[in-house]
C-alpha distance (Angstrom), angle and dihedral (degrees) to the residues before:
residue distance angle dihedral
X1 . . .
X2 3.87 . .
X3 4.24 112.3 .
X4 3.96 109.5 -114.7
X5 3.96 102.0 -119.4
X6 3.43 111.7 178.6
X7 3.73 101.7 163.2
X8 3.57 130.1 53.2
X9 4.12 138.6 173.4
X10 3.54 110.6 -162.5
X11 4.16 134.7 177.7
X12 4.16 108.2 -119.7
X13 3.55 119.2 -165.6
X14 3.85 133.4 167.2
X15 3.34 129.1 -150.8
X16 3.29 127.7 -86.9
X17 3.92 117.9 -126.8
X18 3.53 139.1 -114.2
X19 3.79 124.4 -91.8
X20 3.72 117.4 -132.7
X21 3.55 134.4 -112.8
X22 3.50 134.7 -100.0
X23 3.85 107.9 -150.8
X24 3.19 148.6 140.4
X25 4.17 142.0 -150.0
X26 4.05 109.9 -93.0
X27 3.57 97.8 177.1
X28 3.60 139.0 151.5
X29 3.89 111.5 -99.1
X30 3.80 87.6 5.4
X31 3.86 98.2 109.6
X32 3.86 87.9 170.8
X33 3.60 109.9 30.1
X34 3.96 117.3 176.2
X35 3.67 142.7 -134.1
X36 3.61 105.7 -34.8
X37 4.53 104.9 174.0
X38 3.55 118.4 122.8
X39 3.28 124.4 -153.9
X40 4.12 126.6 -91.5
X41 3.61 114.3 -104.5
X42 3.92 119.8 -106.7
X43 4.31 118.8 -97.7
X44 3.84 108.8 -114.1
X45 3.78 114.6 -113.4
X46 4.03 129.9 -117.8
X47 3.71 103.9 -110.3
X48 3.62 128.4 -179.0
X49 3.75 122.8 -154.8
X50 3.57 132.9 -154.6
X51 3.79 112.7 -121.4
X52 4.11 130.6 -178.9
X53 3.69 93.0 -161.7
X54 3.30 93.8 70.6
X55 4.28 127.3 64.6
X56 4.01 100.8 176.3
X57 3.82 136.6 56.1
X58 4.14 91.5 -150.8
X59 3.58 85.6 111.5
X60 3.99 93.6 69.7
X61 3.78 89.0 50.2
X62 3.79 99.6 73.2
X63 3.52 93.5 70.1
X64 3.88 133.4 38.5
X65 4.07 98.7 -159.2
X66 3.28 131.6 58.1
X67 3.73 121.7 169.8
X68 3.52 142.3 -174.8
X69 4.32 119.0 -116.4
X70 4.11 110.9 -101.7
X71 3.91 123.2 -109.3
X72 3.55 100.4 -115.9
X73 4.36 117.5 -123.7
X74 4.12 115.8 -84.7
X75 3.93 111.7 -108.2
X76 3.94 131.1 -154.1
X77 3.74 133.9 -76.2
X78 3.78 79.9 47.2
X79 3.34 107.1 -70.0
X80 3.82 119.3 162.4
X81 4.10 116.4 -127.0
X82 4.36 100.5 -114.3
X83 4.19 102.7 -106.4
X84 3.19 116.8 -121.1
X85 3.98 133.8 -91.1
X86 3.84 112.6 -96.6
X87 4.46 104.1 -128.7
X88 3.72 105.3 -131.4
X89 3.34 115.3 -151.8
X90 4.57 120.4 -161.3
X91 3.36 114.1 -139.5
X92 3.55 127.3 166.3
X93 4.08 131.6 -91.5
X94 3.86 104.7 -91.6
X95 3.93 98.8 33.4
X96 4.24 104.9 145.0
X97 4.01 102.0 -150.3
X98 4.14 112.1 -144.5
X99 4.00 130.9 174.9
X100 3.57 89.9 -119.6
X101 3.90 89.2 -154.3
X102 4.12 98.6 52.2
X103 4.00 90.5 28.0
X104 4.17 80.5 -129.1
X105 3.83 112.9 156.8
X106 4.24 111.0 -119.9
X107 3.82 96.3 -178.0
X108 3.65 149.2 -80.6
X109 3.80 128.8 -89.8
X110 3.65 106.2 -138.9
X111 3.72 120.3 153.5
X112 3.42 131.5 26.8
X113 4.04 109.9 -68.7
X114 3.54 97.9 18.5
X115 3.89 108.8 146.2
X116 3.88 135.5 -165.2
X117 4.18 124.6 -166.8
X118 3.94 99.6 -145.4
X119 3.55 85.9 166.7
X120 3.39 137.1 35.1
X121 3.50 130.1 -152.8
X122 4.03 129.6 -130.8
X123 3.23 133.0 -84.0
X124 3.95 119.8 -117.3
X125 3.72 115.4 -112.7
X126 3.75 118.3 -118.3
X127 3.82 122.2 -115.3
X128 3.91 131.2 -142.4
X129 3.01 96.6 -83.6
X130 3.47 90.2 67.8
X131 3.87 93.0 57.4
X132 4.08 96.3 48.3
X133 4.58 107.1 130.2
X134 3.20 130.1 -176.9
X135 3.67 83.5 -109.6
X136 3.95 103.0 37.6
X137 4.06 102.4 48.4
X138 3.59 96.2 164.0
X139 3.64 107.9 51.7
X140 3.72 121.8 173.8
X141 3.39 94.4 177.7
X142 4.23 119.9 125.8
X143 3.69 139.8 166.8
X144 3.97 128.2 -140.1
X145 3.69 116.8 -132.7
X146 3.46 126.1 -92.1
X147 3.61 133.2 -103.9
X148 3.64 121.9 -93.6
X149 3.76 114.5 -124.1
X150 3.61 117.6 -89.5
X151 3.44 131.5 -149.5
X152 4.05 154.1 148.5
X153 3.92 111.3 -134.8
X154 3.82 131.4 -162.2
X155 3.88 117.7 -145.4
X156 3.66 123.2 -157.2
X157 3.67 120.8 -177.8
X158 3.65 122.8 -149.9
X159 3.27 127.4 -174.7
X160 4.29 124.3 -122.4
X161 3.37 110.5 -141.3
X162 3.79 136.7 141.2
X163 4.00 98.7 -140.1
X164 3.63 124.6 29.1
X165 3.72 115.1 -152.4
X166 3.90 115.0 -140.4
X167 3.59 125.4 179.3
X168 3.95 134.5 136.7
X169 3.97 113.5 -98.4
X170 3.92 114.2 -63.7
X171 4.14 93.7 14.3
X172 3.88 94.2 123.7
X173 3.46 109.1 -88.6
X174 3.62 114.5 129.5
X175 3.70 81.2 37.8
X176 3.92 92.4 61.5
X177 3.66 85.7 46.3
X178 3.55 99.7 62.9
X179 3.33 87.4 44.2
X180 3.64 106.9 59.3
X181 3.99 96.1 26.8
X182 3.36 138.8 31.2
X183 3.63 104.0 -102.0
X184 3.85 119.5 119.0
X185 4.30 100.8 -140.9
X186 3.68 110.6 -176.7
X187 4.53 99.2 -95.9
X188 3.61 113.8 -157.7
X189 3.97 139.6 152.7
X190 3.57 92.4 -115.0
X191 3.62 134.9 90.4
X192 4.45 110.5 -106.3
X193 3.54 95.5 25.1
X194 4.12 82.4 137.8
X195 4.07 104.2 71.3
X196 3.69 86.5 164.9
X197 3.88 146.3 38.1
X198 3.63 109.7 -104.2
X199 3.74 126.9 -163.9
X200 4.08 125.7 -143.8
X201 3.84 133.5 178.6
X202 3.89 118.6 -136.9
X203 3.85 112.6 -152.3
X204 4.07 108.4 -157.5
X205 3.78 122.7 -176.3
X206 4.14 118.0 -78.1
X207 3.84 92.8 41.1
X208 3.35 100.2 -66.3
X209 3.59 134.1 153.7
X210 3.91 151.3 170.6
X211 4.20 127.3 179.7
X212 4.19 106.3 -134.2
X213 4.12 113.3 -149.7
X214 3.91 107.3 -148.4
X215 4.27 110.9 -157.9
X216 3.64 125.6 -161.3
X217 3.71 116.4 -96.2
X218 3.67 121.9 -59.1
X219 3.93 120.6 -136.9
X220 3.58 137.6 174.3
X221 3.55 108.7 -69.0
X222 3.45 98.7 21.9
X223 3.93 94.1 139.1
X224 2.91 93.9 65.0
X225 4.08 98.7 54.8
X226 4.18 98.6 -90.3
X227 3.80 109.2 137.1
X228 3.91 124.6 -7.1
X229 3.33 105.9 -73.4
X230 3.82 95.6 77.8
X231 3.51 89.2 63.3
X232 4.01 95.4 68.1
X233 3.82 101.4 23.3
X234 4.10 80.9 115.5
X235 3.36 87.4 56.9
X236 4.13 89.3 75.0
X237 4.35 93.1 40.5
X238 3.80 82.6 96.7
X239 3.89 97.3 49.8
X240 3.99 119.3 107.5
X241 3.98 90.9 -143.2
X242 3.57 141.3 7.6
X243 3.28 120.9 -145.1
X244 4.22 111.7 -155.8
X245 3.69 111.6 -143.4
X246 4.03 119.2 -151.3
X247 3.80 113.1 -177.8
X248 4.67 104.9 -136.9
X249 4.16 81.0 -126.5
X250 3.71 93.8 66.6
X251 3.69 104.7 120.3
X252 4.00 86.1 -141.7
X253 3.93 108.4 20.9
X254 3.58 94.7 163.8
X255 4.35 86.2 50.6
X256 3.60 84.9 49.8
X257 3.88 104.3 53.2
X258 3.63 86.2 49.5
X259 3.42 94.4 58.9
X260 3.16 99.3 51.0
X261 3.88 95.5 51.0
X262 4.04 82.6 53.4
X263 3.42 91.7 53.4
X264 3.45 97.9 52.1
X265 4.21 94.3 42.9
X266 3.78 84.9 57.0
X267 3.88 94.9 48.6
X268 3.74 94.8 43.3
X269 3.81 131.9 0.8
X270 4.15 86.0 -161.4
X271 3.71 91.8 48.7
X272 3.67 92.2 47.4
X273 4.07 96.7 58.7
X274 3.85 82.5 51.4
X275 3.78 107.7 133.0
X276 3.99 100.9 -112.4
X277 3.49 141.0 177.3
X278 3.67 133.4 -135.0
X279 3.73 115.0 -131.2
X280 3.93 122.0 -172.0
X281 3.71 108.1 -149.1
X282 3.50 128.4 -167.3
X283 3.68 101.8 41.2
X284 3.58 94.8 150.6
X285 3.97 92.5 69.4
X286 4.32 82.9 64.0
X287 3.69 111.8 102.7
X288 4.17 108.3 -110.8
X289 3.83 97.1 -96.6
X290 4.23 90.6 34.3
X291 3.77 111.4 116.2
X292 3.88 114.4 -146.4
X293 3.83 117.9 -100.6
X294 3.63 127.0 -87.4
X295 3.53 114.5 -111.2
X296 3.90 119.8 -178.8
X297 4.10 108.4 -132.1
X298 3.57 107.8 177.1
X299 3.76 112.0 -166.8
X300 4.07 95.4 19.0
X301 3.91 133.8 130.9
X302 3.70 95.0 -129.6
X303 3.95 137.5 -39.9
X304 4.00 111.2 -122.7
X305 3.48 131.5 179.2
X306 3.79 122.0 -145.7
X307 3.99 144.6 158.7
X308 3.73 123.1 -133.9
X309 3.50 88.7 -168.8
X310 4.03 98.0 59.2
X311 3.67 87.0 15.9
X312 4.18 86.8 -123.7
X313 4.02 106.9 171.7
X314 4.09 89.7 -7.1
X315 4.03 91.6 118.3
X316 4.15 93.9 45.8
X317 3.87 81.5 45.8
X318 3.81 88.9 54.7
X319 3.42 91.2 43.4
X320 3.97 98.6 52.9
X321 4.26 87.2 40.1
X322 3.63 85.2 59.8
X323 3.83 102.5 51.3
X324 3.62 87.3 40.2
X325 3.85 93.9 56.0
X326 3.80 92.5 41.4
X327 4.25 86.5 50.5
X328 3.48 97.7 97.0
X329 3.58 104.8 55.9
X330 3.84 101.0 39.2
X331 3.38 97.9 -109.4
X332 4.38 100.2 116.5
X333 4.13 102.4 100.6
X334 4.52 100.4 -127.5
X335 3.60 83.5 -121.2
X336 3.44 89.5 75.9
X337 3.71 103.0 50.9
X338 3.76 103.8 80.1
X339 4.05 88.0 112.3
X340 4.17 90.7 64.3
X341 3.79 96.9 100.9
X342 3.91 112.0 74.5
């Protein structure tokens, strides 16, 4: 099973360039041949690449380094040193790029292809023959190559989903993940079974689709770095909607939800005015004729109550997740909205 890594410091360095030559024309019949240096090839640059295949950034721990190839030095009869070979380095969609000595923000790798320079490589040095006048026609004049960029980088993966899945430990949500997608989360009757985010597609009817992120467990205190859900709460800043999961066996469900909207205000302000979604788990554990509890969820699109174990209310959840991910850009038909008021 591959390790999670969703952090990663790493050594950039390009490479330096080639120096130029300092030659001159040796040529039959040529008594006085010119200038004849080319100029030093350019250093390759460290480039990393967006790509979808891959959902960790453990590979990038194993090693500390990673530099760019050399140009190689200019030679006579005006040859041109070969630049160097850029060193491309896969990282997964959602990586956030910092210069982890200034804090300053390099970019974000988002879709498939995206790529970010965090260090350039040197420029080649110029030969003599680059410094040949009408008035100076024996230059011996040259320049080394420059130095490649050099840098130490901070990588921060966060995860793209639609709907981020937030729930204290043991309230359902791996299990409603391999329910509704295809993704095989660890399922146990014990509280932090989920070590790890996990990410699942859900395929509706009419083509349509959305990913799900699933985050450890969230307790109280987990702001401030108490349990592991702290730890990948960034992991859900990039999701359209949350959707708040409360199992029906909580002994306080309505104590519960709040907590974990507090939780959330004091990790992130942004993530807290999230639209969101209450989902009551469980419902399966309620006697036949037992109506769900009331929860009070000021602010939310609608409170729903499903099972992902008889799949009870799952597909109107699905339904309402969808609309409420496709909100923002005008693409939910009104028909569907019905579900709005809590």
């Amino acid at each position: 099973m591959t390790t999670f890594v969703d952090r990663a410091v790493i050594e950039v360095r390009g490479g330096p360039g080639g120096a130029g030559a300092d030659a001159f024309r040796r040529e039959s019949g040529v008594p006085r041949g010119g200038p004849s240096g080319g100029d030093g090839g350019h250093g390759g640059s460290v480039i990393l690449e967006a790509d979808p295949q891959l959902g960790t950034l453990l590979d990038l721990n194993y090693k500390r380094l990673y530099q760019a190839e050399r140009g190689l030095h200019g030679e006579g009869s005006n040859r041109t040193g070969r630049s160097g070979q850029d060193l491309v380095l896969r990282v997964p969609t959602g990586t956030v790029v910092y210069d982890d000595e200034t804090g300053e923000l390099l970019g974000e790798l988002l879709t498939e292809g995206d790529r970010i320079v965090v260090a350039e490589g040197g420029r080649g040095g110029r030969g003599n023959a680059r410094f040949k006048t009408s008035t100076h026609q024996a230059p011996r004049e040259w320049e080394p190559g420059g130095e490649g960029t050099e840098r130490r980088v901070r990588l921060e993966l966060k995860l793209i989903a639609d709907v981020g899945v937030v729930g204290e430990p043991n309230a359902g949500k791996s299990t409603f993940l391999s329910a509704v997608t295809a993704a095989r989360p660890k399922v146990a009757d014990y509280p932090f079974t989920t070590l790890e985010p996990g990410l699942g597609v859900v395929e509706l009817s009419g083509f349509r689709s959305f990913v799900v992120a699933d985050i450890p467990g969230i307790i109280e205190g987990a702001h401030e770095g108490k349990g592991l859900g702290h730890q990948f709460l960034s992991h859900i800043e990039r999701t359209r909607v949350l959707l708040l999961m409360v199992p029906v066996d909580s002994p306080d469900p309505q104590q519960e939800l709040d907590l974990l909207r507090t939780e959330l205000a004091a990790y992130s302000v942004e993530l807290a005015e999230r639209p969101f979604i209450v989902g009551l788990s469980k419902v399966d554990l309620l006697a036949p004729d037992e109506e769900p509890p009331a929860v009070r969820a000021d602010g939310a699109l609608g409170v729903m109550s499903f099972s992902s174990a008889t799949r009870r209310g799952i597909d109107a959840l699905l339904e309402a997740l969808w609309i409420a991910t496709r909100a923002d850009d005008g693409s939910a038909g009104s028909d569907d909205e019905e579900w709005w008021t809590p």
